[in-house]
N, C-alpha and C positions, 0 to 999 in steps of 0.2 A: 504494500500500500504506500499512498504517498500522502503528506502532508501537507499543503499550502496556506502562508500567512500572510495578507496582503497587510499595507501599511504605507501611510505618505499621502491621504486624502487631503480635502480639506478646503474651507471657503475663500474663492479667489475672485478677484474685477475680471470681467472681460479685458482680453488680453494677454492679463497673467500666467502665470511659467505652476505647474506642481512636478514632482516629483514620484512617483508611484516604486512600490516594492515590491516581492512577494519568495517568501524565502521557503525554499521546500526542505523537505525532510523524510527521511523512511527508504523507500523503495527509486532513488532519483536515477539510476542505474538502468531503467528497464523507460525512462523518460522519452518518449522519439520527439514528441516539438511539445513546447507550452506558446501560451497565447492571451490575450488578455480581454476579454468580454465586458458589455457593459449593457446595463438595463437601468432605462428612465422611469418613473411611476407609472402604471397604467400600457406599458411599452412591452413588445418581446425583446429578450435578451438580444444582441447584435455581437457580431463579430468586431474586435477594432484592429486586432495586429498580433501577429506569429510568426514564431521564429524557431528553425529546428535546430537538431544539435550541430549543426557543422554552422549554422551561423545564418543560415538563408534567412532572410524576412519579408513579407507581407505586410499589405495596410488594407485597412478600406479606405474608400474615396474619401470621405466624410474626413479622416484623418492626418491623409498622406501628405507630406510636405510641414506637418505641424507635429506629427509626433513622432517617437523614436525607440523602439522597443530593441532590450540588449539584454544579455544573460551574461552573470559572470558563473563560469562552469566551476571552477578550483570553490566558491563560496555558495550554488547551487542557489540565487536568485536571480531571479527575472525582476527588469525594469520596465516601466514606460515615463519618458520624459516627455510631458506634454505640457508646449509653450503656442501663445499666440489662442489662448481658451478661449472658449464664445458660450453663451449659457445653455445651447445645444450637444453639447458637452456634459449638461449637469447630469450624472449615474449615479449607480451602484457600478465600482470598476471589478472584475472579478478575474482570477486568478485560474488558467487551466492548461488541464498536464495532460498529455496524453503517452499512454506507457504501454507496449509492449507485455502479453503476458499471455503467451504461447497455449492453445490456439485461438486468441481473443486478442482482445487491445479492450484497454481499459481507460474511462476519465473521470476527473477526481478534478474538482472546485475547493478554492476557497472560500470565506466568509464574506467577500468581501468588502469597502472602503468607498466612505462615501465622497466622490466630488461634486461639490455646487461652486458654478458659475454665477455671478452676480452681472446684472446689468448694467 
């Protein structure tokens, strides 16, 4: 099994810069990509950005050019640095692993971290 702990939400102006975290633990070994989801009230969860183990990444539209998703391997967290906020923006940013586990593949969420955008 794998563990994820998001962390680094928090209330920002349009515009402004946050920093997101999310530090796994347990089973990180059988990891093949994490990714970073996010869901607004009332909204289906959305995809925003992924990145596998050799480094490749992904965005959605919605975020590309404003954010920057990065993993440090040796310390087994995933980033998202997201600058240039707009209050479409405003989630629940959520933490996801996808792993490896012979004959299956398995996904495992964290708790997620709240960012609000202010206007």
């Amino acid at each position: 099994q794998v563990q994820l702990v998001e962390s680094g939400g928090g209330l920002v102006q349009t515009g402004g810069s946050l920093s997101l975290s999310c530090q796994a633990s347990g089973s990180t070994n059988r990891v093949i990509t994490m990714a970073w989801y996010r869901q607004a009230p009332g909204k289906l969860r959305d995809w925003v950005a992924s990145i596998n183990m050799v480094g490749a990444t992904d965005y959605a539209d919605s975020v590309k050019g404003r954010f920057t998703i990065s993993r440090d391997g040796a310390k087994n967290v995933l980033y998202l640095q997201m600058n240039n906020l707009k209050p479409d923006d405003t989630a629940v940013y959520l933490c996801h692993a996808l792993t490896h586990d012979l004959p299956t593949m398995r996904n495992y969420w964290g708790q997620g971290t709240q960012v609000t955008v202010s206007s």
